[in-house]
KOLLUMVO-903556 format. One line per 3 residues: number of its first residue (from 1); for each residue x, y, z of C-alpha. Coordinates in steps of 0.001 Angstrom, whole numbers, always signed. Example, Ala and Ser with C-alpha at 12.3 -4.5 7.8 and 13.67 -1.06 7.14 Angstrom:
! KOLLUMVO-903556
1) +12300,-4500,+7800 | +13670,-1060,+7140
//
This chain:
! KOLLUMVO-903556
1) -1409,-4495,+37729 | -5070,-4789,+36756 | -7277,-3202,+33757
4) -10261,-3659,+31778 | -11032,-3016,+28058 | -13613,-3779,+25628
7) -12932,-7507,+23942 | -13828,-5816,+20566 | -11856,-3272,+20808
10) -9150,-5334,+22116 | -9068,-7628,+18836 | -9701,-4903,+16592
13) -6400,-3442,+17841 | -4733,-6562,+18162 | -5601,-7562,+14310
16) -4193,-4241,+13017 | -1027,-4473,+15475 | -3,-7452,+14478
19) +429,-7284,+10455 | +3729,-5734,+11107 | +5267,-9540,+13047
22) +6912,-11519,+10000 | +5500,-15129,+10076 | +9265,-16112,+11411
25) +11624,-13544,+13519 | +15315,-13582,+13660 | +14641,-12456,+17247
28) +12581,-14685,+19218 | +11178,-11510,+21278 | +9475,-10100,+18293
31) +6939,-13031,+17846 | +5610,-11261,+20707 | +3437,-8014,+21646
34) +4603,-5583,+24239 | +1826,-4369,+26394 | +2430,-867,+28558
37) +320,+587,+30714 | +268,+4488,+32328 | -2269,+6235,+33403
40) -5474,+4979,+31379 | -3733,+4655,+28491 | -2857,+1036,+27041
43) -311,+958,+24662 | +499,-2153,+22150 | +3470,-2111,+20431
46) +4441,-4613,+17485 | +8148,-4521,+15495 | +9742,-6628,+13114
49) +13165,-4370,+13465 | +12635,-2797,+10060 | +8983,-1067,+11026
52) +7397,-403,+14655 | +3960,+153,+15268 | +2284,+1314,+18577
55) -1460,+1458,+19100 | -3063,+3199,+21910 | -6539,+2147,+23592
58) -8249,+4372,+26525 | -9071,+2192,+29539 | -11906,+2797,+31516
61) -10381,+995,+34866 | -6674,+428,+35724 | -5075,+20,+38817
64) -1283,+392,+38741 | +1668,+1174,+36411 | +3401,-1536,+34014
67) +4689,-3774,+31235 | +4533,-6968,+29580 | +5165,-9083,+26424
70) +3177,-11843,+25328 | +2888,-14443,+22200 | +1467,-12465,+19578
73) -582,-15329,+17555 | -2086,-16589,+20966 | -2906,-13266,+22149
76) -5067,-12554,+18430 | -6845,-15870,+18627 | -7570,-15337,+22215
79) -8861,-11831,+21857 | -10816,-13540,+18547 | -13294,-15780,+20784
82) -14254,-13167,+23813 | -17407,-12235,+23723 | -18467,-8564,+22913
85) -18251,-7628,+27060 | -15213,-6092,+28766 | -12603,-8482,+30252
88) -10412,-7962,+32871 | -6322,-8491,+32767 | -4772,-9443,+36597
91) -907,-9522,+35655 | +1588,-10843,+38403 | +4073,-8808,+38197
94) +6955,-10834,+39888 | +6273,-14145,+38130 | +4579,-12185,+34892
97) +1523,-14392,+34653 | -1189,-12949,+33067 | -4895,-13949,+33965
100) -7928,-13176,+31252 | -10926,-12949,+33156 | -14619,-12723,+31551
103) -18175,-13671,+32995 | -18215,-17250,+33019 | -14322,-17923,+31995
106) -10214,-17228,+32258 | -7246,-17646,+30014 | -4034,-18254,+31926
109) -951,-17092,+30251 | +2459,-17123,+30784 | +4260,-13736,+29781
112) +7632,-12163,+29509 | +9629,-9707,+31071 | +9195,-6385,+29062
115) +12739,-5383,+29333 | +13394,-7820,+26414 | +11806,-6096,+24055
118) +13545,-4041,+21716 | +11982,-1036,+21659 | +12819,+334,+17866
121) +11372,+3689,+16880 | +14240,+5383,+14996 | +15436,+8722,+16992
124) +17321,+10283,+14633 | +20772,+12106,+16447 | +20396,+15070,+14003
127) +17158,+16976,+14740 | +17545,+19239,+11968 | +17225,+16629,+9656
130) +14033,+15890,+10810 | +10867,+17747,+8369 | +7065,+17481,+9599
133) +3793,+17862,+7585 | -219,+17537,+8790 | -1676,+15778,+5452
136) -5054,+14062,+5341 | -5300,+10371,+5682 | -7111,+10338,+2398
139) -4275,+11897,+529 | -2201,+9055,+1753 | -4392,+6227,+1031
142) -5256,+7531,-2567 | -1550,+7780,-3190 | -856,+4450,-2328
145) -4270,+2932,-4026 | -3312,+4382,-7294 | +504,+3472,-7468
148) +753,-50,-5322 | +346,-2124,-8319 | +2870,-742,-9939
151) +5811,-1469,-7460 | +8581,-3519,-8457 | +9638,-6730,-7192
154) +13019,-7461,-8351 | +15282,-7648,-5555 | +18532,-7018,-8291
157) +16342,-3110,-7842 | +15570,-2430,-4515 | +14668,+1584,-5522
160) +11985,+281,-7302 | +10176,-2199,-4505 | +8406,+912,-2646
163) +6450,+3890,-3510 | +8739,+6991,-4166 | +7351,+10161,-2544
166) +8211,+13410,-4092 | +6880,+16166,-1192 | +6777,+19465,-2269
169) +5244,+22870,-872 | +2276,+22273,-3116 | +1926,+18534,-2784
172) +2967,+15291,-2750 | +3689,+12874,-5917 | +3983,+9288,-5655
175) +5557,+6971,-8391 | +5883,+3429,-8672 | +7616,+1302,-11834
178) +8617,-2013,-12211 | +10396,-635,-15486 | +7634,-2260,-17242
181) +4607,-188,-16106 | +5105,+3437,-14433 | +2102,+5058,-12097
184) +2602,+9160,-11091 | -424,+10550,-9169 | +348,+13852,-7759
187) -2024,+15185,-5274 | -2195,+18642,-3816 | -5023,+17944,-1803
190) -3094,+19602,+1085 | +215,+21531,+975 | +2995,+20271,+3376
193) +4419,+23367,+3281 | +7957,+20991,+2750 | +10396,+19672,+232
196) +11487,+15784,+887 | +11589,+12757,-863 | +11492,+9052,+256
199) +10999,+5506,-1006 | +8466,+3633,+1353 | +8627,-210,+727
202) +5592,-2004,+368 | +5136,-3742,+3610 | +4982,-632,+5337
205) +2173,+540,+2441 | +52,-2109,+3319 | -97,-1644,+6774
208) -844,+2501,+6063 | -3943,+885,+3716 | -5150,-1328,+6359
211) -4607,+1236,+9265 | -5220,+4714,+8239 | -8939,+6048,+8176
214) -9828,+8402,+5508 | -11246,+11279,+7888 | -8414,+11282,+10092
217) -5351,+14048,+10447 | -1749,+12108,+10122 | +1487,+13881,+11387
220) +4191,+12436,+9001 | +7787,+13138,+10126 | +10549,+12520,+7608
223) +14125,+11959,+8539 | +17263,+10746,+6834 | +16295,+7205,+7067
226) +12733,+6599,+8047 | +9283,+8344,+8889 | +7159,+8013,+11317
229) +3018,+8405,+11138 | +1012,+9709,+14156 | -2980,+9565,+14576
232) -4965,+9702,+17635 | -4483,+5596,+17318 | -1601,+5038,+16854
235) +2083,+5678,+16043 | +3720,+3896,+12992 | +7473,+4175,+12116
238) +9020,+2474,+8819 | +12783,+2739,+7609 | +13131,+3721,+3717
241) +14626,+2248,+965 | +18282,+3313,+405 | +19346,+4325,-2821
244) +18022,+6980,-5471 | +15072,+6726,-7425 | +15267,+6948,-11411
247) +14046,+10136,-12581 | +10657,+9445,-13618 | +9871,+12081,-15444
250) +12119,+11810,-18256 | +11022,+8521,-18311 | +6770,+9899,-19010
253) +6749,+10561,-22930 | +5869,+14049,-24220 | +4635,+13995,-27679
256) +2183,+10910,-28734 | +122,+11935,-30982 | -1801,+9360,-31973
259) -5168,+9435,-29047 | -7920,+6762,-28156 | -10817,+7833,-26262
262) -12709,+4729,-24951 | -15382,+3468,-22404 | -13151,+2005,-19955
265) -15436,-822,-18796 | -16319,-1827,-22436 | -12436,-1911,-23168
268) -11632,-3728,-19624 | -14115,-6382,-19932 | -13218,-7001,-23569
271) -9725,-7518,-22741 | -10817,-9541,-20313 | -12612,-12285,-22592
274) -10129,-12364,-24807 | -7020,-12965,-22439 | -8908,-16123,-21690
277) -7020,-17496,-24769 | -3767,-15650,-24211 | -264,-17584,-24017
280) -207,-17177,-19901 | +3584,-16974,-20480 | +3002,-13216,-21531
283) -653,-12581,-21788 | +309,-10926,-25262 | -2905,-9350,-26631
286) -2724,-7336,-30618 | -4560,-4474,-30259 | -5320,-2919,-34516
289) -6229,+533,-34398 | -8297,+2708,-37113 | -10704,+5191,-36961
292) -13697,+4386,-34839 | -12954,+734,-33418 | -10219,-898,-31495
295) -9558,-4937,-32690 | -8096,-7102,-30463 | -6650,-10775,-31214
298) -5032,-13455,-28802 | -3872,-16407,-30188 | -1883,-19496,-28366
301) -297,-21779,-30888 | +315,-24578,-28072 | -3875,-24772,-27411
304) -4625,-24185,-30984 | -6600,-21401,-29466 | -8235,-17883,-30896
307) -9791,-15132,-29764 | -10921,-11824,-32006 | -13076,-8871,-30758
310) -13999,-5078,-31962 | -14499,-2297,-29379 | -16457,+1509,-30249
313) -13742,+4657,-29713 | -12681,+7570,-30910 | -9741,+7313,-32296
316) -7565,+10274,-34017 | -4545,+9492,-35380 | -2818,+6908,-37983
319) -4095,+2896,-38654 | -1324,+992,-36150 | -1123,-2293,-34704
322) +547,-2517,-31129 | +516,-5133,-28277 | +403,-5289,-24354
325) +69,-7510,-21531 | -3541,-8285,-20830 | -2144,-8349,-17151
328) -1020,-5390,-17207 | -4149,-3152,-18863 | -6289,-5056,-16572
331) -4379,-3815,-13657 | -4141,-180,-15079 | -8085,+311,-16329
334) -9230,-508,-12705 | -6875,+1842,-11408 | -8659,+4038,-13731
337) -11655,+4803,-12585 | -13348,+7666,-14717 | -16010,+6455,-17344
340) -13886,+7035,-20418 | -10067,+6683,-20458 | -7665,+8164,-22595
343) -4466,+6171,-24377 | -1706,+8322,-26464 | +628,+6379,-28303
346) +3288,+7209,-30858 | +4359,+3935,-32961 | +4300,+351,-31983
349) +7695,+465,-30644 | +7106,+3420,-28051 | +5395,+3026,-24539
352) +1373,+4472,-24099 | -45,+7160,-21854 | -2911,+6290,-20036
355) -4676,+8696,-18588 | -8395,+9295,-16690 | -10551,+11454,-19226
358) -10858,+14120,-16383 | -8589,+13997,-13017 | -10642,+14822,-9544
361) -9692,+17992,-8436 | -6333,+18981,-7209 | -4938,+15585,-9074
364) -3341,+14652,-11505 | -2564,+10365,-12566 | -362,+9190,-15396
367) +123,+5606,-15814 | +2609,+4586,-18775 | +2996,+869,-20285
370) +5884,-420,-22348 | +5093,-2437,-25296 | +5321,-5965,-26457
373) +6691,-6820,-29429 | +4252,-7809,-32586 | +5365,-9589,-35797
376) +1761,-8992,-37523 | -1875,-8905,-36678
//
């Protein structure tokens, strides 16, 4: 078997492929790429058992039918140093040595049989349970953007290490809490026409980030236990998260009346300078507010150190002192992206809202922060 394709494209392919191989495999086989070829159509297929992904490249010359498997890591740093020309794979099919052939140079490889692979997109026995929707890429990648930092990472709560998608016949919501910080950012950008919900774990999120492209069409299938995600590229399937998923809207409070409105930059990059002299054990930064100004203090008794600083806002409501985790706002006002941001709180004791001043179109984003405790300001 013999082909040619484009060393760029090659490693471009290769690069994306291969964030789904775990650094170490309990099967030996899947520190490895399977390579299948039909037609003029060269497939690349990557698995760590848990999530499968399949890329497909157009050749421009083939001559006859087949597969192989070769090292992954060699195969990326080999497809790294070609230069920008087409190469040329000559695979022996009886002895499954593969020769690399450019203008002025060869890599000689030694490759394995293909019918080791494990081959380990989930076909799911019950086609009924089986639901399909045609969103936009971009709906996808703005869901995850807007909820990824928010995923949990205690393994005593697997629900909460994924995004939990909530697909409706209007749209999609995604939610992600750590039981400290909660994100919800519906979109109904598109309407799947569908009602299904899933928790995606994170891996498979940031391969969807690094893979999907915004002006692209993706065919998500749901099933029982995992979806898959089809493109002209490529075909991605992940497994869910077992278990059910809190009920995250009980958890969003109702009635805070108490409302900030504040330049988010001015507010970010204050709390910014002042987390410089934060305890790093809990970033704990006392935020006074009264009408017209926000003060902030940070204080570490172990350093001896102090920090103090007065922001502009609007602020209607009653005089209260509250603190949060510098950490935490940080991540939350640069998921916020609209010039002014909005914070509702009740009293001291009760998590904020935080909320763009205006959502894009078709959008809605609620993030929610619990509170840290505060003896005085």
């Amino acid at each position: 078997m013999d082909f040619k394709v484009a060393a760029k494209t090659l490693y471009s392919t290769l690069s994306g492929v291969s964030k789904v191989i775990n650094s170490k495999n309990t099967l030996t086989i899947l520190d490895n790429f399977l390579f299948s070829v039909e037609g003029k159509m060269l497939t690349v297929t990557a698995s760590d058992t848990e999530n499968t992904l399949i890329a497909r490249v157009e050749l421009s010359e083939v001559e006859g039918d087949g597969a192989f498997c070769v090292n992954a890591r060699r195969m990326v740093d080999i497809a790294k140093e070609l230069p920008d020309v087409d190469v040329d794979f000559a695979i022996d099919d009886e002895r499954k040595t593969i020769k690399i052939s450019f203008p002025g140079g060869n890599f000689d490889l030694a490759g394995i049989d293909a019918e080791q692979y494990p081959v380990t997109l989930d076909q799911e026995d019950d086609a009924d349970s089986r639901k399909d929707m045609l969103i936009p890429a971009e709906q996808i990648l703005h869901g995850i953007d807007n909820t990824f930092f928010a995923i949990g990472t205690d393994s005593l709560r697997p629900q909460m290490m994924g995004i939990y998608w909530d697909v409706k016949a209007d749209g999609i919501t995604f939610v992600s809490t750590d039981t400290r910080k909660l994100v919800r950012y519906i979109d109904r950008t598109a309407q799947p026409g569908i009602e299904a919900s899933c928790i995606l774990p994170q891996k498979p999120c940031v391969i969807l980030k690094t893979l999907l492209q915004a002006d692209e069409e993706v065919k998500v299938t749901l099933s029982s236990k995992s979806a898959t995600f089809v493109t002209e590229r490529m075909t991605f399937n992940c497994r869910f998260i077992k278990g059910n998923y809190p009920d995250y809207n009980r958890v969003i409070p109702a009635n805070n009346p108490n409302v900030v409105t504040v330049d988010r930059v001015t507010l970010l990059t204050a709390v910014r300078r002042v987390a410089v002299c934060a305890d790093p054990s809990h970033s704990l930064v006392k935020f006074r507010l009264a009408p017209g100004k926000i003060e902030m203090k940070v204080d570490d008794a172990n350093f001896s150190t102090f920090a103090h600083e007065e922001v502009a806002c609007d602020y209607q409501g009653k005089e209260m002192v509250i603190g949060f985790s510098a950490t935490f706002l940080v991540e939350i006002f640069n998921t916020l992206t609209t010039g002014n941001i909005i914070i509702k709180l009740a009293d001291p004791s009760r998590p904020g809202v935080f909320l763009p001043e205006e959502n894009d179109e078709n959008t809605e984003l609620v993030i929610i922060l619990m509170p840290m405790t505060v003896q005085d300001f």
